[in-house]
VOPAGU-2260 file (C-alpha; in pm, 1 decimal, decimal comma):
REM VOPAGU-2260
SITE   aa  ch    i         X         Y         Z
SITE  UNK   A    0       0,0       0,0       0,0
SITE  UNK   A    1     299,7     223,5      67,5
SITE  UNK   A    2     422,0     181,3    -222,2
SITE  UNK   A    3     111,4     250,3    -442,2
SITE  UNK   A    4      60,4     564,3    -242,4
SITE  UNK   A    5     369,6     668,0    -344,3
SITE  UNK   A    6     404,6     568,7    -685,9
SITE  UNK   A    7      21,6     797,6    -728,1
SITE  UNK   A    8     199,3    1077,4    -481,3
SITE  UNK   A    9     523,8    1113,0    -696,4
SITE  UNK   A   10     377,3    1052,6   -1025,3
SITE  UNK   A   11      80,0    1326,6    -951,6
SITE  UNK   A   12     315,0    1596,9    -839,4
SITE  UNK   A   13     580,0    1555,2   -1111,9
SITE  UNK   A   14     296,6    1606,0   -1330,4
SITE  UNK   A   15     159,1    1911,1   -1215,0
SITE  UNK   A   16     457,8    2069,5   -1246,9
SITE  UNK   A   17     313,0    2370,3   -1480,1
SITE  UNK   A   18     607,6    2394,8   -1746,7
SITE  UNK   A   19     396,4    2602,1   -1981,0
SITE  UNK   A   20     305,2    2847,5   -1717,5
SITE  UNK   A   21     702,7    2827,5   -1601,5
SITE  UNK   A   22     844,9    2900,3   -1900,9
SITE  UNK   A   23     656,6    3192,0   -2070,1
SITE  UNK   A   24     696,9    3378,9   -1732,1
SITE  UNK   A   25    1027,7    3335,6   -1707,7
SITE  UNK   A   26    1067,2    3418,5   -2094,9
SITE  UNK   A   27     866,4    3802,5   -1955,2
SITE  UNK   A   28     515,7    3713,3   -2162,8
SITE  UNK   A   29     350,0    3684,5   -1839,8
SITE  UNK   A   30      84,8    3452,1   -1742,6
SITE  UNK   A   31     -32,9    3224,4   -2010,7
SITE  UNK   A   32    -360,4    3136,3   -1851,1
SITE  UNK   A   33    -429,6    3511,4   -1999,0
SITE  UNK   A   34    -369,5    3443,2   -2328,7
SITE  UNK   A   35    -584,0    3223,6   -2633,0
SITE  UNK   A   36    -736,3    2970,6   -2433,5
SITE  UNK   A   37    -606,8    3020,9   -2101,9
SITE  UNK   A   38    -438,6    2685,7   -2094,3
SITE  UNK   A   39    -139,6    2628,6   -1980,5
SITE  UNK   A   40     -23,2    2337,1   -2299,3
SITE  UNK   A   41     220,6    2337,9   -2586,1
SITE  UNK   A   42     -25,5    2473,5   -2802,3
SITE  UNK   A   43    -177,6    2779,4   -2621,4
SITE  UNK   A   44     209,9    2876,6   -2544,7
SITE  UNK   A   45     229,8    2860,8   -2974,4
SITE  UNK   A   46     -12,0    3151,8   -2971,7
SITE  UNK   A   47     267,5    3364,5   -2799,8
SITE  UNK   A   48     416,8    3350,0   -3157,8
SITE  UNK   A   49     720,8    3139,4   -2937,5
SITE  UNK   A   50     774,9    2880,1   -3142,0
SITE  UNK   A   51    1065,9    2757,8   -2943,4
SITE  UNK   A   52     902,4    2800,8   -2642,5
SITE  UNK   A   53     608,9    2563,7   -2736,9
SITE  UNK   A   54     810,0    2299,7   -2834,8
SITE  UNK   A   55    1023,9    2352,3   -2503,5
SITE  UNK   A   56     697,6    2287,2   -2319,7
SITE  UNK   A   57     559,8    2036,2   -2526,2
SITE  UNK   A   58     905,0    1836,3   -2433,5
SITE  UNK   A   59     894,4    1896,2   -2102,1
SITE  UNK   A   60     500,1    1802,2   -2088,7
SITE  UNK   A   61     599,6    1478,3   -2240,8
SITE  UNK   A   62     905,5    1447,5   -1999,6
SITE  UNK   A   63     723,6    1462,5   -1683,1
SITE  UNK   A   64     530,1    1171,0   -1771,9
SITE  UNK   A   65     794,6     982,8   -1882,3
SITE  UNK   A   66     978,3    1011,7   -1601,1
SITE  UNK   A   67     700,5     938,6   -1334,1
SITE  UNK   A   68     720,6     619,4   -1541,3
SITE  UNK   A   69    1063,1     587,7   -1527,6
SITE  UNK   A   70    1119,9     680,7   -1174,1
SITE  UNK   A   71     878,6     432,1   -1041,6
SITE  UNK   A   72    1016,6     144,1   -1275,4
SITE  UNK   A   73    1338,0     217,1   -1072,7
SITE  UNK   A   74    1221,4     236,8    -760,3
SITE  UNK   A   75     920,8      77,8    -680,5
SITE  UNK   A   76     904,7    -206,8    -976,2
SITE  UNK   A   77     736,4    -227,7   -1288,8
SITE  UNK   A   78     348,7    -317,0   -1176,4
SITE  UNK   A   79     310,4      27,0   -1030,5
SITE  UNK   A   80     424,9     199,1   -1358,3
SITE  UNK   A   81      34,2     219,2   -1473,0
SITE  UNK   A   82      -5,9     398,0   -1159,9
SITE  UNK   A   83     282,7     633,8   -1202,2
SITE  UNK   A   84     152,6     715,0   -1570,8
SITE  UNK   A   85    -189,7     810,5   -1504,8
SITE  UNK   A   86    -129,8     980,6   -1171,3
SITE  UNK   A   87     124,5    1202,0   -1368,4
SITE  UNK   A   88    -156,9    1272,1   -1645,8
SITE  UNK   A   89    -429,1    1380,9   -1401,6
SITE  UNK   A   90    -144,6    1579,5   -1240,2
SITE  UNK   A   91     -97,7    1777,2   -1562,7
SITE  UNK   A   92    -494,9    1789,4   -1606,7
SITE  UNK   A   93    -582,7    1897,5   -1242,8
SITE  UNK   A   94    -302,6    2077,8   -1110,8
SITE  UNK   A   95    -299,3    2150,0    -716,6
SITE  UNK   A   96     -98,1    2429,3    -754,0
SITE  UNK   A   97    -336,1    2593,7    -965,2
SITE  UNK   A   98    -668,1    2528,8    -853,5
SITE  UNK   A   99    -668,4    2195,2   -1067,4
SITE  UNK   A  100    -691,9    2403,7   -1376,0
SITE  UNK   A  101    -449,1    2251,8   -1630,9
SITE  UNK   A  102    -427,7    2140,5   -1943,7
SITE  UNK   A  103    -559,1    1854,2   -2186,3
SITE  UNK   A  104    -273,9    1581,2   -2141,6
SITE  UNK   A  105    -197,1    1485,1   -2436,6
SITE  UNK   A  106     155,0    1536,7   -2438,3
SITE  UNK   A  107     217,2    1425,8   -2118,5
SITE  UNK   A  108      -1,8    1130,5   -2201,9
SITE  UNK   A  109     225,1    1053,0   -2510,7
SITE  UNK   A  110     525,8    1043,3   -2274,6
SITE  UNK   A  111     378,3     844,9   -2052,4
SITE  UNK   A  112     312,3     599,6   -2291,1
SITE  UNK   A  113     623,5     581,2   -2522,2
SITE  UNK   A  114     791,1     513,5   -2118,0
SITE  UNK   A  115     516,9     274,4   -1983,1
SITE  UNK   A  116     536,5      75,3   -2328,4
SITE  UNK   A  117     676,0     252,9   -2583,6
SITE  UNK   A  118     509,4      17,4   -2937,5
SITE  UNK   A  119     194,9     191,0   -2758,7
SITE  UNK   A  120     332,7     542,8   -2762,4
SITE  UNK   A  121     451,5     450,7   -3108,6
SITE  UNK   A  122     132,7     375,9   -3229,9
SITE  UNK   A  123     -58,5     605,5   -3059,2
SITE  UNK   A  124     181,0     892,8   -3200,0
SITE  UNK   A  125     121,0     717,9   -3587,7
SITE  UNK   A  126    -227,9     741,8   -3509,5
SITE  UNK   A  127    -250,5    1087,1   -3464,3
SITE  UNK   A  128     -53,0    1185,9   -3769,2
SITE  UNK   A  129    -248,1     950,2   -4055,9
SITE  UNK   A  130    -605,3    1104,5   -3846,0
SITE  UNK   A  131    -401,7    1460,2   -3871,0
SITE  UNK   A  132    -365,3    1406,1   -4240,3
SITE  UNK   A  133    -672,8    1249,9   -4326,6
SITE  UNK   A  134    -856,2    1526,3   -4130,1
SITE  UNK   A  135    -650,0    1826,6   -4085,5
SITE  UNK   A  136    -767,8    1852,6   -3719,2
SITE  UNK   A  137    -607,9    1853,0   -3444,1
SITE  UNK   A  138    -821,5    1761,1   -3168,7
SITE  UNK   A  139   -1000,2    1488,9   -3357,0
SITE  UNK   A  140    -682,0    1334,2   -3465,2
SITE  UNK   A  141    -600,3    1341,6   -3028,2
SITE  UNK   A  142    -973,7    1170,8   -2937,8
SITE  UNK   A  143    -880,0     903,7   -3197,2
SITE  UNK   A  144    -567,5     833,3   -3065,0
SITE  UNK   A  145    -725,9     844,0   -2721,4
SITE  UNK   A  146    -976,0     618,9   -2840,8
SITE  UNK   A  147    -716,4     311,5   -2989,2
SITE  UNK   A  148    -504,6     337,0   -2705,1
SITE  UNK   A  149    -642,8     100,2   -2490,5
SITE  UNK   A  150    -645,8    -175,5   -2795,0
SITE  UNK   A  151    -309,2    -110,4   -2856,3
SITE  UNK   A  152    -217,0    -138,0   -2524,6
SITE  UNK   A  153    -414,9    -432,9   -2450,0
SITE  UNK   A  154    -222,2    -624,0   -2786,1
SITE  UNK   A  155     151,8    -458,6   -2689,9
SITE  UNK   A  156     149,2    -446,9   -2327,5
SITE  UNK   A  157    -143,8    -647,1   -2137,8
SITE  UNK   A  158    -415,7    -561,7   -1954,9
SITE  UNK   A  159    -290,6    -328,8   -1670,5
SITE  UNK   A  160    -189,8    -120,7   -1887,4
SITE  UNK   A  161    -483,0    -115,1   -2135,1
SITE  UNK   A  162    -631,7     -27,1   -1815,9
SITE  UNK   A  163    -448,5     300,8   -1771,1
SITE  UNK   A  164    -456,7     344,0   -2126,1
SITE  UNK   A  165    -867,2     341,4   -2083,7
SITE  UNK   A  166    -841,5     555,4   -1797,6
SITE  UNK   A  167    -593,8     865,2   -1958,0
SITE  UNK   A  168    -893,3     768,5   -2293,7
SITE  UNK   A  169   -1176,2     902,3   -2031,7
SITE  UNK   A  170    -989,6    1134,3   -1915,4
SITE  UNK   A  171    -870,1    1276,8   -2223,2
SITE  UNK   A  172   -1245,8    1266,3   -2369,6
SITE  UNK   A  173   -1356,0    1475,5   -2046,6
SITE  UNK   A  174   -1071,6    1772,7   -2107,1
SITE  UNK   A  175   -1217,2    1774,2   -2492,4
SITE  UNK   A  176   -1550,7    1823,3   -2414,4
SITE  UNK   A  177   -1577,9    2204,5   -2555,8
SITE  UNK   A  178   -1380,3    2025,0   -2893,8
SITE  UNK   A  179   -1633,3    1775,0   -2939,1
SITE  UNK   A  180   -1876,3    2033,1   -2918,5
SITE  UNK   A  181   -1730,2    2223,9   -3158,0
SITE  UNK   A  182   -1651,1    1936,7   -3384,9
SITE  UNK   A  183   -2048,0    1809,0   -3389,0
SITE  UNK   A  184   -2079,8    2187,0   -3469,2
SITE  UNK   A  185   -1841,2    2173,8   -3802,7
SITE  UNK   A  186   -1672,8    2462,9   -3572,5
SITE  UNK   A  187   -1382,4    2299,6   -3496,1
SITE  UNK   A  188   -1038,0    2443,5   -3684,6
SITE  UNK   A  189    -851,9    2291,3   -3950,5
SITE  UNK   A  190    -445,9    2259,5   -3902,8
SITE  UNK   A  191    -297,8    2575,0   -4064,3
SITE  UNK   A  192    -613,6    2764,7   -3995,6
SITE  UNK   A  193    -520,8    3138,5   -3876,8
SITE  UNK   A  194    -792,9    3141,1   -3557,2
SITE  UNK   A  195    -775,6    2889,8   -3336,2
SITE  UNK   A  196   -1001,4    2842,5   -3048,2
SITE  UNK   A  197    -893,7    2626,0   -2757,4
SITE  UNK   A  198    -711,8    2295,6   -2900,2
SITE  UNK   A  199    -481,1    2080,0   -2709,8
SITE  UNK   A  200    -286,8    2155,0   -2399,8
């Protein structure tokens, strides 16, 4: 039990670790929850014009989760790395250091994944970019990577971590909800499109 409450402890507060917000204060642009969408992902930082900065924070968004995975591989042994991976997502998603007001986790859920099992964070990335060509949309191309992760989890990895896989799905689904809305709409932008409402994060 000790160990479980750890492995959820350390994975939850490595991923709440607010890199976005981090970064584009100490770059001067202020807070980035006042900017676009107010979230604090890879992709709101991008409307700073930063392009560096967005891919810094996309990295390090991917990073955390990766290394809650890693970490807890080390330490604790590999059965609590599903634990690790989606404590570290909902960290990113619900933030205590910000009133659990975070992002979408779908960078940190890629990380997680290419470090729980990485032929699921393969696949799961491939995923993304045949939906992202096929429909020029970013958020869709996310909920249908979302969506296949648990399959390819269950075939690559077993069922523990199609489990967690299921789990970051729901949650991911849940931090969408205004994009699905817009997508049943036809509102939803197209990649390369020069407005973009709230996307990933």
């Amino acid at each position: 039990m000790t160990s479980l409450l750890l492995a959820a402890l350390g994975g939850y507060l490595l991923g709440s670790i607010p890199f976005g917000l981090v970064l584009t204060r100490l770059a001067g642009l202020g807070d980035i929850r006042q900017i676009g969408s107010g979230n604090i992902g890879a992709t709101n930082v991008l409307r700073t014009g930063r392009k560096g900065l967005a891919l810094a924070t996309l990295l390090l968004d991917g990073g955390k989760g990766a290394i809650a995975v890693g970490l807890v591989w080390l330490l604790l042994g590999n059965e609590l790395v599903p634990v690790a991976g989606f404590a570290a997502v909902l960290g990113h998603n619900f933030p205590v250091w910000l009133g659990f007001k975070g992002g979408k986790g779908v960078a940190t859920t890629i990380g997680t994944m290419l470090a729980a099992a990485w032929p699921v964070g393969l696949a799961c990335i491939a995923t993304w970019l045949v939906s992202a060509a096929l429909f020029r949309i970013s958020s869709l191309s996310a909920l249908i990577a979302l969506a296949a992760s648990p399959g390819f989890a269950l075939y690559f990895a077993g069922p523990e971590y199609a489990l967690m896989a299921a789990g970051l799905a729901v949650m991911g689904f849940y931090r969408h909800k205004a994009n699905i809305i817009r997508l049943i709409r036809g509102e939803e932008p197209r990649i390369g499109a020069k407005k973009k409402p709230e996307s990933e994060g």
